[in-house]
mmCIF file of the protein (N, C-alpha, C, O) and its ligand, coordinates in Angstrom:
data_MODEL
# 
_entry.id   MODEL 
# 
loop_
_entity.id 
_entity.type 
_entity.pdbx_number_of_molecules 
1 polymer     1 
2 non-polymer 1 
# 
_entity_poly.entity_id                      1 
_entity_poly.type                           'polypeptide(L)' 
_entity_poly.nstd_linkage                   no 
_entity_poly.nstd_monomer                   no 
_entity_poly.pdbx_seq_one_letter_code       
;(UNK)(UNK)(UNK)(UNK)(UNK)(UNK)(UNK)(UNK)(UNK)(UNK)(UNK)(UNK)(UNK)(UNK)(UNK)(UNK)
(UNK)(UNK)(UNK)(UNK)(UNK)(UNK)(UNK)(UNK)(UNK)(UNK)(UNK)(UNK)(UNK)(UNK)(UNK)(UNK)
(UNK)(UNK)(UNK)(UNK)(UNK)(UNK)(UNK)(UNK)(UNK)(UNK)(UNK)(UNK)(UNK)(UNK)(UNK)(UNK)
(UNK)(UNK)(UNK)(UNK)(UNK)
;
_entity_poly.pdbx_seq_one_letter_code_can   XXXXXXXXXXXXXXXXXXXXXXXXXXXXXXXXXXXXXXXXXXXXXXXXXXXXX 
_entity_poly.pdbx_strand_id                 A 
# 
loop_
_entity_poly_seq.entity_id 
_entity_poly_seq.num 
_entity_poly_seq.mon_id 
_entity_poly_seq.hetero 
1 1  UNK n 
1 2  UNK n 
1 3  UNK n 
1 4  UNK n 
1 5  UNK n 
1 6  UNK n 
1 7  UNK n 
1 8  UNK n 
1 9  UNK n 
1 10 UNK n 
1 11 UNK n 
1 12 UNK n 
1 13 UNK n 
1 14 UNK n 
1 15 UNK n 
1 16 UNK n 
1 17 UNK n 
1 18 UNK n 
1 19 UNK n 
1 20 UNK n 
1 21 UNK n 
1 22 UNK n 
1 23 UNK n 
1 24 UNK n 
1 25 UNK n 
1 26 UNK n 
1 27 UNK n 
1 28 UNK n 
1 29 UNK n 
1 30 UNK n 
1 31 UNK n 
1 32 UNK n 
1 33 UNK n 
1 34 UNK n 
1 35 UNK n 
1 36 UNK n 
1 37 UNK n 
1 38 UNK n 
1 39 UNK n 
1 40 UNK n 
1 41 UNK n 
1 42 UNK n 
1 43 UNK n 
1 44 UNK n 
1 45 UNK n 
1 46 UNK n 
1 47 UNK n 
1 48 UNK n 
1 49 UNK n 
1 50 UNK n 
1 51 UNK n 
1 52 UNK n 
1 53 UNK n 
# 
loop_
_struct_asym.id 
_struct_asym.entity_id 
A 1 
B 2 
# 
loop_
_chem_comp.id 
_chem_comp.type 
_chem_comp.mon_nstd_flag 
UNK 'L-peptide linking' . 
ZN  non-polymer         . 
# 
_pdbx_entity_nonpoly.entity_id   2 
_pdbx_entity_nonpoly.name        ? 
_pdbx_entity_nonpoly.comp_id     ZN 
# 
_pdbx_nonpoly_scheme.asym_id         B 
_pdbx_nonpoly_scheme.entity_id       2 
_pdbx_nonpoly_scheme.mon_id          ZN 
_pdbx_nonpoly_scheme.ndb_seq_num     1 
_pdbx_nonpoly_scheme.pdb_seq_num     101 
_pdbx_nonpoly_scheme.auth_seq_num    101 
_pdbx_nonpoly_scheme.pdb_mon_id      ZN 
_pdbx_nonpoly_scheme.auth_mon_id     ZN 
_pdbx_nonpoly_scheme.pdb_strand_id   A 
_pdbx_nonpoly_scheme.pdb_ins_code    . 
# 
loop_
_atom_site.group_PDB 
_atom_site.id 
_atom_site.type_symbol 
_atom_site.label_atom_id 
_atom_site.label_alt_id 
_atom_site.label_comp_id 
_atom_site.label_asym_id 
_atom_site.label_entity_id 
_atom_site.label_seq_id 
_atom_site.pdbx_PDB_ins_code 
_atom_site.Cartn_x 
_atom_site.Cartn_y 
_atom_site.Cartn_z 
_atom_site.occupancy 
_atom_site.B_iso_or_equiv 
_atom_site.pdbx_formal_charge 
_atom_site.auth_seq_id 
_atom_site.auth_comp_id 
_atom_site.auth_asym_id 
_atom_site.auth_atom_id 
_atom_site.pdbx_PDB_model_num 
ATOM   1   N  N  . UNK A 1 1  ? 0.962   2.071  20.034  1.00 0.00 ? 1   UNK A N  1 
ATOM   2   C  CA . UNK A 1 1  ? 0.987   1.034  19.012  1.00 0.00 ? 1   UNK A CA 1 
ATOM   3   C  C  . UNK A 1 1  ? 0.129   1.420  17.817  1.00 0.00 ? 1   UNK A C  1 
ATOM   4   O  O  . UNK A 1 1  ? 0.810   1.245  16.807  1.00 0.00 ? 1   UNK A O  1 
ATOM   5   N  N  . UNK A 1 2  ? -0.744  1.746  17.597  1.00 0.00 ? 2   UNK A N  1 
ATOM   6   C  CA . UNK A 1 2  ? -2.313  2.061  17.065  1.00 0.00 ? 2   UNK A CA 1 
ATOM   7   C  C  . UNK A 1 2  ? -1.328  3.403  16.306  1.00 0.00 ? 2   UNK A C  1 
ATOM   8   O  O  . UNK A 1 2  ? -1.306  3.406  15.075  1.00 0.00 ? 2   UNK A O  1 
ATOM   9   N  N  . UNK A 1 3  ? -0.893  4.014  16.718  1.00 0.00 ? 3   UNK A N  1 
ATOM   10  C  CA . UNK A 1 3  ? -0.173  5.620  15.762  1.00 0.00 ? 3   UNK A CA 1 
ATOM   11  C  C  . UNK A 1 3  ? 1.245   4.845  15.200  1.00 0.00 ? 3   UNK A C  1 
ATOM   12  O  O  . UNK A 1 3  ? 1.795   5.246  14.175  1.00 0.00 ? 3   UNK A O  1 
ATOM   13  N  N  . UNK A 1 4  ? 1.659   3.940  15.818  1.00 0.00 ? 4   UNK A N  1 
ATOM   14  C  CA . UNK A 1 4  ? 3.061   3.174  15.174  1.00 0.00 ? 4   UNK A CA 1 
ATOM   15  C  C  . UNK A 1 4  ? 2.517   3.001  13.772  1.00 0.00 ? 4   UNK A C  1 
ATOM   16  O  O  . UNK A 1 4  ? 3.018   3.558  12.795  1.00 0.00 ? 4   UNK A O  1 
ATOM   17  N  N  . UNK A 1 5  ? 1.107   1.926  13.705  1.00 0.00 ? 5   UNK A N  1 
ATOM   18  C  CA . UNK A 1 5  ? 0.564   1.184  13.006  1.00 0.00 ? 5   UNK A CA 1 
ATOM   19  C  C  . UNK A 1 5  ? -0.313  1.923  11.622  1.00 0.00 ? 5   UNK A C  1 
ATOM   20  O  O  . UNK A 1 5  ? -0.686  1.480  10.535  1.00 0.00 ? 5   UNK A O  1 
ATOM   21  N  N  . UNK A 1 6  ? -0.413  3.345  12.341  1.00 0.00 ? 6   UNK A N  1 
ATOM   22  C  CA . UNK A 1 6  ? -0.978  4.049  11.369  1.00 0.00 ? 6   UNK A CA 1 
ATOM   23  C  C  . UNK A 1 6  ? 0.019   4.974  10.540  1.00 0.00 ? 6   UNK A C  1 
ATOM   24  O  O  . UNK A 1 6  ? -0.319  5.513  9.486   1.00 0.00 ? 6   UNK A O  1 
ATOM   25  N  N  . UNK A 1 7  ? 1.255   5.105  11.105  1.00 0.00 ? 7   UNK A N  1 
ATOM   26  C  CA . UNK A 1 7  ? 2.461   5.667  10.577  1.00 0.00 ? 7   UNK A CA 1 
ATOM   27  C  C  . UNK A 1 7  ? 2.565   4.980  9.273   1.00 0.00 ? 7   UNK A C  1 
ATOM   28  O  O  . UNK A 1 7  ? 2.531   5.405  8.118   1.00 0.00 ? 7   UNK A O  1 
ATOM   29  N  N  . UNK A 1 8  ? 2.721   3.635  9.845   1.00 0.00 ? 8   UNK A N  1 
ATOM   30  C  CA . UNK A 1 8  ? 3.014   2.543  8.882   1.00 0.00 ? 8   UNK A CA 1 
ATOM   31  C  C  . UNK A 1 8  ? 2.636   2.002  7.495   1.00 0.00 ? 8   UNK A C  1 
ATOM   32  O  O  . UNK A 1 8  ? 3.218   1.589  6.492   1.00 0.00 ? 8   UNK A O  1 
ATOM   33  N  N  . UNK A 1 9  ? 0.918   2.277  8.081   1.00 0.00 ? 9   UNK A N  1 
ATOM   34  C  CA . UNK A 1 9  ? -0.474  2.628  6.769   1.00 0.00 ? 9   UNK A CA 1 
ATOM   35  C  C  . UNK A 1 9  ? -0.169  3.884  6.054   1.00 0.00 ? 9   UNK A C  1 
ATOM   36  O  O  . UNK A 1 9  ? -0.684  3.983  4.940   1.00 0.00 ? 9   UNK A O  1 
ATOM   37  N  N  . UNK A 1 10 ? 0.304   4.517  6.322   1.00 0.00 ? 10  UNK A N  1 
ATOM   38  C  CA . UNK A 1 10 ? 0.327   6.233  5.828   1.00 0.00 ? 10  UNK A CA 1 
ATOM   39  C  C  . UNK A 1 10 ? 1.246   5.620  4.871   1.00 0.00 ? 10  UNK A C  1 
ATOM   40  O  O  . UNK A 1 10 ? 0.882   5.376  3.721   1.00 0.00 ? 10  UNK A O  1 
ATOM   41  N  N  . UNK A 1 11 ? 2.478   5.348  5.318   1.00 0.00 ? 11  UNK A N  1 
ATOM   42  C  CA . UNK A 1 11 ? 4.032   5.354  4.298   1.00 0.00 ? 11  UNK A CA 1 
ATOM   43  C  C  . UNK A 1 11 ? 3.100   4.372  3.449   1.00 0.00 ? 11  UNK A C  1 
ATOM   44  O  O  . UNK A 1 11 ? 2.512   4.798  2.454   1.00 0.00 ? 11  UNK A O  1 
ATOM   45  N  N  . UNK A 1 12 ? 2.950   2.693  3.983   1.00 0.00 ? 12  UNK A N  1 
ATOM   46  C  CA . UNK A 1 12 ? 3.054   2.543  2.663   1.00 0.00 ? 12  UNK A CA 1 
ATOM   47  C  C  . UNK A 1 12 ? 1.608   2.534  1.731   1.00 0.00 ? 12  UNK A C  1 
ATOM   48  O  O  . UNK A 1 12 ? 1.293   1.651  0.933   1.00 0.00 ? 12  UNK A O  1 
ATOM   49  N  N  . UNK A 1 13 ? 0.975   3.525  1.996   1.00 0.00 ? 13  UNK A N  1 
ATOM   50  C  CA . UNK A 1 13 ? 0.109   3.763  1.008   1.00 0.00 ? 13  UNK A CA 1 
ATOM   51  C  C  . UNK A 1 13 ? 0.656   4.668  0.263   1.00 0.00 ? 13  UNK A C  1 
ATOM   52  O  O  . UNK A 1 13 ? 0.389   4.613  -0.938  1.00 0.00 ? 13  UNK A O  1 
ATOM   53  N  N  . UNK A 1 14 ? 1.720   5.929  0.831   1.00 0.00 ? 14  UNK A N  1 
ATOM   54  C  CA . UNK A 1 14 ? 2.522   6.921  -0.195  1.00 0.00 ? 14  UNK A CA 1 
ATOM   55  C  C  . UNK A 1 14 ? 3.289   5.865  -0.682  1.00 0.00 ? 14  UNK A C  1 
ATOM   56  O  O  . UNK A 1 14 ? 2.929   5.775  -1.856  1.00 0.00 ? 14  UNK A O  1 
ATOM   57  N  N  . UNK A 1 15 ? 3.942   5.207  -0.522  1.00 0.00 ? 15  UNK A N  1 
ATOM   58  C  CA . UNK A 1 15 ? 4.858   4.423  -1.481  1.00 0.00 ? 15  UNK A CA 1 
ATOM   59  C  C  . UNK A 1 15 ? 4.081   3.866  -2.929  1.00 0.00 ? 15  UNK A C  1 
ATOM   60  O  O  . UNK A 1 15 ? 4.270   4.058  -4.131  1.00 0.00 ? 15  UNK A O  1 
ATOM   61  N  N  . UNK A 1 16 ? 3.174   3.127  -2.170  1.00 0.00 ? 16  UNK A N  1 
ATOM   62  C  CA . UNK A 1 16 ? 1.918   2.252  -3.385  1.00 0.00 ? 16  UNK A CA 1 
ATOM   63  C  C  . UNK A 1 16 ? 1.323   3.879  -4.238  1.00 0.00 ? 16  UNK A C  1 
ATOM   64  O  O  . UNK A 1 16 ? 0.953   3.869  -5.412  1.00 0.00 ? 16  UNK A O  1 
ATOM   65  N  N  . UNK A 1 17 ? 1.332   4.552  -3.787  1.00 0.00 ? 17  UNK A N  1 
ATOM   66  C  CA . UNK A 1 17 ? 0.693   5.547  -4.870  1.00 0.00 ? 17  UNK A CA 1 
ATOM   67  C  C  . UNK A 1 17 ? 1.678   6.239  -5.291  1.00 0.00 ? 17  UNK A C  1 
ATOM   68  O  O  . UNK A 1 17 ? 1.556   6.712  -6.421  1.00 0.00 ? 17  UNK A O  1 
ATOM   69  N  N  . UNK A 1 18 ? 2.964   6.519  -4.517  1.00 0.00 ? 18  UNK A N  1 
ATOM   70  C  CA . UNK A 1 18 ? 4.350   6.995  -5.938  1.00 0.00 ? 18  UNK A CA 1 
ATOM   71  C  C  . UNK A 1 18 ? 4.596   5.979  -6.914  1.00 0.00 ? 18  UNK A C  1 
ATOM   72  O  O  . UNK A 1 18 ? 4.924   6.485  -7.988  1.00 0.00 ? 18  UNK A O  1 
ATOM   73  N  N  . UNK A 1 19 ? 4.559   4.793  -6.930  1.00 0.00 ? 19  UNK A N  1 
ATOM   74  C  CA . UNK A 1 19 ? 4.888   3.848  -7.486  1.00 0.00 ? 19  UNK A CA 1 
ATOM   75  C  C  . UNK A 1 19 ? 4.098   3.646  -8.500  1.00 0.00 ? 19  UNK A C  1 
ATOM   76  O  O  . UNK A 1 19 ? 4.420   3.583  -9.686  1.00 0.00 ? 19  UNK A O  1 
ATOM   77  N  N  . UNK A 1 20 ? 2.786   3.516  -7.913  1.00 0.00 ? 20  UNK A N  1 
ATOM   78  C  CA . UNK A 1 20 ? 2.167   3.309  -9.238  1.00 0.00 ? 20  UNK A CA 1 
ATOM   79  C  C  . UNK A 1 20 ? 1.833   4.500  -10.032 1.00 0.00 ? 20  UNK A C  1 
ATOM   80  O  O  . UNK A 1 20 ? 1.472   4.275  -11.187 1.00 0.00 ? 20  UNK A O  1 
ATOM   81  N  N  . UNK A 1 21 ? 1.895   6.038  -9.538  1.00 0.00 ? 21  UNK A N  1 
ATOM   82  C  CA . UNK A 1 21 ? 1.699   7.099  -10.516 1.00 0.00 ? 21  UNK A CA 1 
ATOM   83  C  C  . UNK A 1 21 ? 3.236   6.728  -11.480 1.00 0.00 ? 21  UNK A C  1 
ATOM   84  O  O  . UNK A 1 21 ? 3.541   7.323  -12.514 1.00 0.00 ? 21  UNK A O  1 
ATOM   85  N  N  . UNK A 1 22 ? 3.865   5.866  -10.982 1.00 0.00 ? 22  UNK A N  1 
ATOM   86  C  CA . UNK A 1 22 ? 5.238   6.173  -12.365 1.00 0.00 ? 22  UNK A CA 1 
ATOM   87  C  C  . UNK A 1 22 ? 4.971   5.238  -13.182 1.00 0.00 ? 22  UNK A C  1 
ATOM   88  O  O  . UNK A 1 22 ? 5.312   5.240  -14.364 1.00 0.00 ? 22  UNK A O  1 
ATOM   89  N  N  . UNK A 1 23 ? 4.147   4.099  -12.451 1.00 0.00 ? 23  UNK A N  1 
ATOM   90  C  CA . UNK A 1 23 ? 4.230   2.988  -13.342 1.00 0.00 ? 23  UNK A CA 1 
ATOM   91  C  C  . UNK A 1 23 ? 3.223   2.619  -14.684 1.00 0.00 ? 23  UNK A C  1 
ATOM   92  O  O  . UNK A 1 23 ? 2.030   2.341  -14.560 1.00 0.00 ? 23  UNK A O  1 
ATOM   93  N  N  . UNK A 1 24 ? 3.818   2.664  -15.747 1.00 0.00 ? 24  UNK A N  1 
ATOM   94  C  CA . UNK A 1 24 ? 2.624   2.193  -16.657 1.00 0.00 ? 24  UNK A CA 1 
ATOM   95  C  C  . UNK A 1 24 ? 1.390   0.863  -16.707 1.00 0.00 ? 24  UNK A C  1 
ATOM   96  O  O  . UNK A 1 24 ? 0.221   0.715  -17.065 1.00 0.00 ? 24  UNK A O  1 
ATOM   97  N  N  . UNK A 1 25 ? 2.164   0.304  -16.287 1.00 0.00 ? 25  UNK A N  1 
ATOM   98  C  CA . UNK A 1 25 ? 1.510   -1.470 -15.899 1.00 0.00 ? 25  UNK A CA 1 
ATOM   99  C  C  . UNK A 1 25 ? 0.298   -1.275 -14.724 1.00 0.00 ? 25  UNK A C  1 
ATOM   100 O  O  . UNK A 1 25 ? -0.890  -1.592 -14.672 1.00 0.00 ? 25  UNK A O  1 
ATOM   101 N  N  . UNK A 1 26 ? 1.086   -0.696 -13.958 1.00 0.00 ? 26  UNK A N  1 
ATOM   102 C  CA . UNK A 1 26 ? 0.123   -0.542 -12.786 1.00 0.00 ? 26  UNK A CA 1 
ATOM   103 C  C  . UNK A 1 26 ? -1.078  0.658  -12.964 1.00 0.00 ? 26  UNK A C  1 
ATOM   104 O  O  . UNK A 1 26 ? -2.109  0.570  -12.298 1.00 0.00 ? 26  UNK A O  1 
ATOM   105 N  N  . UNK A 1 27 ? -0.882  1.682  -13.829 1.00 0.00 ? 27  UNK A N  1 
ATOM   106 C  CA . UNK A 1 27 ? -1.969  2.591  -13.774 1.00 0.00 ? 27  UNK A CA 1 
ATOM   107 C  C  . UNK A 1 27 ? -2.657  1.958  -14.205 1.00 0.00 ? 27  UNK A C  1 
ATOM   108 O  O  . UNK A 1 27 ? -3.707  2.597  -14.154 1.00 0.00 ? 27  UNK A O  1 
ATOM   109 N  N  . UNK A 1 28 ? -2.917  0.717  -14.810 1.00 0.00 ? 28  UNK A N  1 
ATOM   110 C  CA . UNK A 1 28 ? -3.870  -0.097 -16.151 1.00 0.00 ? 28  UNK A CA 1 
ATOM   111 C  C  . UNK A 1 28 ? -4.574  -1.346 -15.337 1.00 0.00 ? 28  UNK A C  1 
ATOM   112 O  O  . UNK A 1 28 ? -4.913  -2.404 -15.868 1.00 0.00 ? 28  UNK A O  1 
ATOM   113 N  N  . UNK A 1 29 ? -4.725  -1.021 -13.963 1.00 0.00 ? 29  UNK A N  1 
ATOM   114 C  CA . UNK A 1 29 ? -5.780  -2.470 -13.241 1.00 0.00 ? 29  UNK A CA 1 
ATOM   115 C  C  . UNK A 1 29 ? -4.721  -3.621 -13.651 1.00 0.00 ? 29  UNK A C  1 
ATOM   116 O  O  . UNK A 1 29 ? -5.136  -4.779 -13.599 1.00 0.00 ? 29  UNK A O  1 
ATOM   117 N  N  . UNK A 1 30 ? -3.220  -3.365 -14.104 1.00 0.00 ? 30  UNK A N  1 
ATOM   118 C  CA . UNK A 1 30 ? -2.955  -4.726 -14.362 1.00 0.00 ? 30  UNK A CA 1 
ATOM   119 C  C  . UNK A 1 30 ? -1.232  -4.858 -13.949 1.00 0.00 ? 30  UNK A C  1 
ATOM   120 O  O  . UNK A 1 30 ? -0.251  -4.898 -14.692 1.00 0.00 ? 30  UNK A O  1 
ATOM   121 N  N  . UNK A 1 31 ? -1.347  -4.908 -12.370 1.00 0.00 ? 31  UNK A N  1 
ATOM   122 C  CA . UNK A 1 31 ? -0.207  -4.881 -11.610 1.00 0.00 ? 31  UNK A CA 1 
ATOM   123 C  C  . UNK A 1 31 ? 0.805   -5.479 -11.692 1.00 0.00 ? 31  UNK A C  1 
ATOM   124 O  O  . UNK A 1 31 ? 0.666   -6.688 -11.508 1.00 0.00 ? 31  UNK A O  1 
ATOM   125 N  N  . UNK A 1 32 ? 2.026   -5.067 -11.942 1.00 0.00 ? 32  UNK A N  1 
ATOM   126 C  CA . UNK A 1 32 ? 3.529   -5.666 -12.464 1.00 0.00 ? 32  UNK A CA 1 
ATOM   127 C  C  . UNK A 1 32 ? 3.628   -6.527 -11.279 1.00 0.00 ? 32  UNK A C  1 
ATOM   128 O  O  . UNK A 1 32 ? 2.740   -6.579 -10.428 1.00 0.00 ? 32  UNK A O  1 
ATOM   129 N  N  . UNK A 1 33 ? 4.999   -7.376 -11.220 1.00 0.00 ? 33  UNK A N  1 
ATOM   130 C  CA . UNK A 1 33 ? 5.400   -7.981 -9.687  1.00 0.00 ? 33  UNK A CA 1 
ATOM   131 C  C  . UNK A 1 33 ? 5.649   -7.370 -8.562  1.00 0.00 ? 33  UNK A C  1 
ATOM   132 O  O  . UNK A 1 33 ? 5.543   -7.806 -7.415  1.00 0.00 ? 33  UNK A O  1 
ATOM   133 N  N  . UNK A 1 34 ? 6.059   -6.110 -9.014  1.00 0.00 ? 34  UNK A N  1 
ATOM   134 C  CA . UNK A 1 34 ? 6.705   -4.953 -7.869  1.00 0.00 ? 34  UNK A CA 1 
ATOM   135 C  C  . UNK A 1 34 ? 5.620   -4.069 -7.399  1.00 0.00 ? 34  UNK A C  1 
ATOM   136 O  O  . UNK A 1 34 ? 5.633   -3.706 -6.223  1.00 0.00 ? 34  UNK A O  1 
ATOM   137 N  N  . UNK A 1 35 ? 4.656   -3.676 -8.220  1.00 0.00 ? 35  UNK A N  1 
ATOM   138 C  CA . UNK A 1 35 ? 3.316   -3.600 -7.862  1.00 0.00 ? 35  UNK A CA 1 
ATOM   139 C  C  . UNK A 1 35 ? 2.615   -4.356 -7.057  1.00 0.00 ? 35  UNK A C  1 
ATOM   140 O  O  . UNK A 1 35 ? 1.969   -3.943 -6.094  1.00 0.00 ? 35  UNK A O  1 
ATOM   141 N  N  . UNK A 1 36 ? 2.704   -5.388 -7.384  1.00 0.00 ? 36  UNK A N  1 
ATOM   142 C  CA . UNK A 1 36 ? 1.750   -6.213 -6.432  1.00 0.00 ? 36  UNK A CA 1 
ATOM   143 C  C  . UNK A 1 36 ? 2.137   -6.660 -4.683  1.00 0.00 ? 36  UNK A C  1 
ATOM   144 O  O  . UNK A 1 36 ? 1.438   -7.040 -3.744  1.00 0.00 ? 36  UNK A O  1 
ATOM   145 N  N  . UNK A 1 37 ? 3.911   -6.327 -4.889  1.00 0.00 ? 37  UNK A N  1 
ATOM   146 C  CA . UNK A 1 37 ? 3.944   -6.741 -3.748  1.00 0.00 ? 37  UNK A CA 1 
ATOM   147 C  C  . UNK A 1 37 ? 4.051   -5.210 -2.701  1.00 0.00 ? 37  UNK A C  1 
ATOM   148 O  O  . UNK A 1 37 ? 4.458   -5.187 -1.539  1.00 0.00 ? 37  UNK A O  1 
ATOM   149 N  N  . UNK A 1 38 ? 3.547   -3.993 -3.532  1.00 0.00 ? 38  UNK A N  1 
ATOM   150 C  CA . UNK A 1 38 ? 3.489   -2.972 -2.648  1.00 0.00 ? 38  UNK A CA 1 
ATOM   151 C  C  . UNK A 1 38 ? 2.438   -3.036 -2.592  1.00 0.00 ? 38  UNK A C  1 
ATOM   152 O  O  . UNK A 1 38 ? 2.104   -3.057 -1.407  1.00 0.00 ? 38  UNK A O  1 
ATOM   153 N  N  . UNK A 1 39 ? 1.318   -3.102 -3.479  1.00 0.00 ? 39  UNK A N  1 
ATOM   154 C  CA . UNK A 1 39 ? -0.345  -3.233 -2.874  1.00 0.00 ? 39  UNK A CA 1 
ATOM   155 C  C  . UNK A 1 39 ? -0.430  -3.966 -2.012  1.00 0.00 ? 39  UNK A C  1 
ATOM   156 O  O  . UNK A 1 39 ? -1.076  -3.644 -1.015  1.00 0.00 ? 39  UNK A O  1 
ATOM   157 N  N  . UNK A 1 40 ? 0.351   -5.513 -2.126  1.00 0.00 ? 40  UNK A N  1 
ATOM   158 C  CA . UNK A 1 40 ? -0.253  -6.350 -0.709  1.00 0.00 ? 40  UNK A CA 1 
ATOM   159 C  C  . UNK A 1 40 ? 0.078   -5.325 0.241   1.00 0.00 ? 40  UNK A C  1 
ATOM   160 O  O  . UNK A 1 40 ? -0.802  -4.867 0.971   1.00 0.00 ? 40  UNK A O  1 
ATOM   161 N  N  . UNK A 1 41 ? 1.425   -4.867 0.309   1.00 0.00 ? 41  UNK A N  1 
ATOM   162 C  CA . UNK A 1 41 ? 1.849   -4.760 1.871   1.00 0.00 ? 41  UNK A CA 1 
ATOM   163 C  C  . UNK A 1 41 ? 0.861   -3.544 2.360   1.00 0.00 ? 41  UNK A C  1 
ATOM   164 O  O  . UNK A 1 41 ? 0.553   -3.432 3.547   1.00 0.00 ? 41  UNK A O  1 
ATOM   165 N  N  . UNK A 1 42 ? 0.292   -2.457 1.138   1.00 0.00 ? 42  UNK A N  1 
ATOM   166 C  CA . UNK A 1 42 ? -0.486  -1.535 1.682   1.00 0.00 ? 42  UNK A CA 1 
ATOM   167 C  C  . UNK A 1 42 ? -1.911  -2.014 2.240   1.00 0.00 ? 42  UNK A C  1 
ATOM   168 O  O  . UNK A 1 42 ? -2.520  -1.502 3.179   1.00 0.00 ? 42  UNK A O  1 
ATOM   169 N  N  . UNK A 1 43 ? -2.371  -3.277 1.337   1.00 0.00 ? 43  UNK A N  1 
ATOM   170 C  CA . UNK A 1 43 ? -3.339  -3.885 1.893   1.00 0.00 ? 43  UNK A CA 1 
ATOM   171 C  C  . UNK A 1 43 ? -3.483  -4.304 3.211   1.00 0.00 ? 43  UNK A C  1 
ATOM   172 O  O  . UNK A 1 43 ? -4.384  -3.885 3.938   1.00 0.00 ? 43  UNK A O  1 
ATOM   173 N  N  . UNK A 1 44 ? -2.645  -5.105 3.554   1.00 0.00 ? 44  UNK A N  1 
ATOM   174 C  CA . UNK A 1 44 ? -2.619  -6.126 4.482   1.00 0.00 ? 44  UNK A CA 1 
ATOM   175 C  C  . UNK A 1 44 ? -2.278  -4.993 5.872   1.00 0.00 ? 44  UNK A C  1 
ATOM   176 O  O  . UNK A 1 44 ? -2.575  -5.195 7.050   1.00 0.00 ? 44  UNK A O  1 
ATOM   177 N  N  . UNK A 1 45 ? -1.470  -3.605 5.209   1.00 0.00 ? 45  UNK A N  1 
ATOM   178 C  CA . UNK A 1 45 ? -1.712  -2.624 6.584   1.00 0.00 ? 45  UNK A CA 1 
ATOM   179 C  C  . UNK A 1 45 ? -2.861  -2.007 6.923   1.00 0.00 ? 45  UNK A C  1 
ATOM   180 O  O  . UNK A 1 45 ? -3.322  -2.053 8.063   1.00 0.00 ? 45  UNK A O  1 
ATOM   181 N  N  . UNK A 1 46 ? -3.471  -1.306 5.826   1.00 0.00 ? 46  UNK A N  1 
ATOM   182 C  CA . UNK A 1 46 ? -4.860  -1.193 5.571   1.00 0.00 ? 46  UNK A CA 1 
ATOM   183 C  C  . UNK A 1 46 ? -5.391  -1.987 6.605   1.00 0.00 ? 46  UNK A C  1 
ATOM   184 O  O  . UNK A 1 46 ? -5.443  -1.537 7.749   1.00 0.00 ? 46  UNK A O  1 
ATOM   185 N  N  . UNK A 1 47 ? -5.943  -3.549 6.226   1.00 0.00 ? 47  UNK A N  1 
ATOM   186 C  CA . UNK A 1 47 ? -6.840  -4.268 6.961   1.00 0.00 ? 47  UNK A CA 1 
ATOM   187 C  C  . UNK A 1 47 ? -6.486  -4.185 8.801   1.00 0.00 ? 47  UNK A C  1 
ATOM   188 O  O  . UNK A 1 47 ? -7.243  -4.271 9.768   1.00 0.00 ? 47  UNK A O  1 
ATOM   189 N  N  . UNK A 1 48 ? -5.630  -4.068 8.738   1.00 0.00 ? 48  UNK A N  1 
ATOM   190 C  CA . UNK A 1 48 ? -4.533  -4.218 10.799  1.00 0.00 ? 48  UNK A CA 1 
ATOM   191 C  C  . UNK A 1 48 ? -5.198  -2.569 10.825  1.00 0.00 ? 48  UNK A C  1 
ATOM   192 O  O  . UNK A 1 48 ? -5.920  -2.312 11.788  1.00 0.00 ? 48  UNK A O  1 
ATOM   193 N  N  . UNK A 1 49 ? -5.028  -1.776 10.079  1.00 0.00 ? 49  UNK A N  1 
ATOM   194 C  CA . UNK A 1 49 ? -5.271  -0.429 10.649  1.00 0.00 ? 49  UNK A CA 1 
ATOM   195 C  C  . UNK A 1 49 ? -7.034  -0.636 11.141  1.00 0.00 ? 49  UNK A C  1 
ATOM   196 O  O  . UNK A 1 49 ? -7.689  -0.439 12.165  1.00 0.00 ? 49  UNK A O  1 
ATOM   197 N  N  . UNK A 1 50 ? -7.250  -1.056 9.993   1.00 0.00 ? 50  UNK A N  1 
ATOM   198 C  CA . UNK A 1 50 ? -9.392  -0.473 10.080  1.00 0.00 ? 50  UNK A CA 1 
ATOM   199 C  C  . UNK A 1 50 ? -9.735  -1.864 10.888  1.00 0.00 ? 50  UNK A C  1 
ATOM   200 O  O  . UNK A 1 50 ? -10.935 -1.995 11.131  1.00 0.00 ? 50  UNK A O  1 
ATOM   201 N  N  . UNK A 1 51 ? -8.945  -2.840 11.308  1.00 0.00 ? 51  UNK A N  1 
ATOM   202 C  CA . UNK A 1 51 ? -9.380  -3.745 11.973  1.00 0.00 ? 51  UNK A CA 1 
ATOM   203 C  C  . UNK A 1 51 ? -9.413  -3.691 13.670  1.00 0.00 ? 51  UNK A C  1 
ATOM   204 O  O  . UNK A 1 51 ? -10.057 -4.259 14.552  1.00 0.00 ? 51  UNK A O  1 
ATOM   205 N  N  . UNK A 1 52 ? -8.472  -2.803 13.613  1.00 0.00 ? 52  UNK A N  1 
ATOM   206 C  CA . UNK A 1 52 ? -7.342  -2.487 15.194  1.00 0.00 ? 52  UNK A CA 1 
ATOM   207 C  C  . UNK A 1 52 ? -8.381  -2.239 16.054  1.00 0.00 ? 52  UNK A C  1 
ATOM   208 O  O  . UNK A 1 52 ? -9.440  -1.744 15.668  1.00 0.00 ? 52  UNK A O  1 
ATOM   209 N  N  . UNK A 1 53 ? -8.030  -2.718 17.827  1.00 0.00 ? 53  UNK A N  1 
ATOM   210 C  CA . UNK A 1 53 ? -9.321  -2.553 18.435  1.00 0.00 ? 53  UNK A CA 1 
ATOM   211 C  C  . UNK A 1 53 ? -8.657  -1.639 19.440  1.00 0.00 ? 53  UNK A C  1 
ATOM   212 O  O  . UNK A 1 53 ? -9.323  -1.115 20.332  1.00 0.00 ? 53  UNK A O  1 
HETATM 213 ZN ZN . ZN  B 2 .  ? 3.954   -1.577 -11.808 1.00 0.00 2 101 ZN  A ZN 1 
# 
């Protein structure tokens, strides 16, 4: 589960960082809609990853 979960963190942190290297809005601290909803999801894996027991 724990390597499922970190698979998961991996992608979508590459996604959140292809995305925003293309994006102008987002390189600028000032996240479009489509931005924001790939940071949450990298976030919210983020937190499940470094939280995981
Ligand atoms: Zn953007």
């Amino acid at each position: 589960m724990a390597d499922d979960l970190h698979t998961r963190y991996m992608r979508a942190a590459d996604i959140w960082d292809a995305y925003r290297a293309g994006c102008t809005t987002c390189q600028h601290d000032t996240r479009c809609a489509a931005g924001v909803r790939l940071f949450e999801r990298f976030t919210r894996l983020q937190d499940a990853y470094l939280n995981r027991s």
